[in-house]
N, C-alpha and C positions, 0 to 999 in steps of 0.2 A: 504494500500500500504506500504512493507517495502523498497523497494529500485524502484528507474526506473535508465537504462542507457543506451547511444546512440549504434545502430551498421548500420554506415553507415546513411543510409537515413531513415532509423526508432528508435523510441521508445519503448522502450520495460520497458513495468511498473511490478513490482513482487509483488503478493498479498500474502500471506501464509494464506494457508486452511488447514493444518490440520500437527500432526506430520510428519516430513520430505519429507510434498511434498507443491509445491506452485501453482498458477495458473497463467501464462507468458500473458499478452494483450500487444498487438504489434504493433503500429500506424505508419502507412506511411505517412511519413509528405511530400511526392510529390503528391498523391492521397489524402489525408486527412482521410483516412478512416482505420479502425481496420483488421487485418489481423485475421483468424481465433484462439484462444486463444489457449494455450497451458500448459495440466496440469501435474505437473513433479516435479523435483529437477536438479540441479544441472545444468543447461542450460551455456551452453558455446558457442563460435564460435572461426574460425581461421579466422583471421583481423577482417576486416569490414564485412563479407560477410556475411547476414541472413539466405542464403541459406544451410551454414556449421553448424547449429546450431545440438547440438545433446544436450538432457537431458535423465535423468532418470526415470522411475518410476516404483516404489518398486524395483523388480530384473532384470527390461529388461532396456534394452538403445534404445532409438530412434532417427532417422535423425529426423530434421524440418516440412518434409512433412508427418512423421507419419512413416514411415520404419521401419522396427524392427530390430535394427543393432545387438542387442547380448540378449540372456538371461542368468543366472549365475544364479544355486541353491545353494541360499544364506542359510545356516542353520539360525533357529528362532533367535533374536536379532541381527544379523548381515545387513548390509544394507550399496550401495554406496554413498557415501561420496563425492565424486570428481571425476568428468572426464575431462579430459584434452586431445587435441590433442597431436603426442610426436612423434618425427623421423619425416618419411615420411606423407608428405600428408594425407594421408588416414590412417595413425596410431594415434588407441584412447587410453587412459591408464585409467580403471577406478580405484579409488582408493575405498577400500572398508576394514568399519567398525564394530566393532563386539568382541563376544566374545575371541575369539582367536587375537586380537587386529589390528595393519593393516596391509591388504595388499595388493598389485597392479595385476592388468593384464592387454596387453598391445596385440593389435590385429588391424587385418585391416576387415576390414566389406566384406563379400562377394560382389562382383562385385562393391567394390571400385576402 
C-alpha cells in the first residue's frame, strides 16, 4: 500500500503494481465491504463524490463505473500524468507527459 484516503463514506487504499499504473481497493465503511477494485493511474474525484471518480490507464480515461470517457494516441514514451476536473462540471483536463514535454487537453465526455 502507498497511500489510502477518504472520499466521502469510503476508503480508498492505493497499491502500485507496476510502472505508472496502480491498483484502487475501495471500502464502504457504511456496508463494511470492498467495492469492486480499480486498476489505473491517476484516480481523482470532484468533492466527496465516489461516483465522479475518473483515472487513467495507459492512453484511455475512465469514469468509476468503467466508461471509456477518452482515448489519446499517445506516441511511445509519452503517457498521462494528471487529470483533473477544470470549468464546468463535466470538464476533464488530462495532463500528459513525454517526449515533447507537457501538455494538457481539456474536454467534456460524451453524454456528460
Amino acid at each position: 500500500m502507498t497511500d489510502w484516503f477518504p472520499v466521502g463514506q469510503y476508503l480508498v487504499f492505493q497499491g502500485h503494481t507496476g510502472p505508472k499504473h496502480n491498483v484502487y481497493c475501495i471500502f464502504d465503511t457504511v456496508s463494511r465491504s470492498f467495492e469492486p477494485d480499480l486498476m489505473g493511474a491517476n484516480l481523482t474525484f470532484r468533492g466527496d463524490d465516489i461516483t465522479t471518480g475518473i483515472y487513467s490507464f495507459w492512453s484511455d480515461v475512465y469514469a468509476y463505473d468503467g466508461t471509456l470517457l477518452a482515448s489519446f494516441d499517445l506516441e511511445e514514451g509519452e503517457f498521462i500524468s494528471r487529470l483533473e476536473y477544470s470549468g464546468a462540471p463535466t470538464q476533464i483536463t488530462a495532463h500528459i507527459f513525454g517526449n515533447r514535454g507537457e501538455w494538457s487537453t481539456t474536454w467534456s465526455p460524451s453524454g456528460a
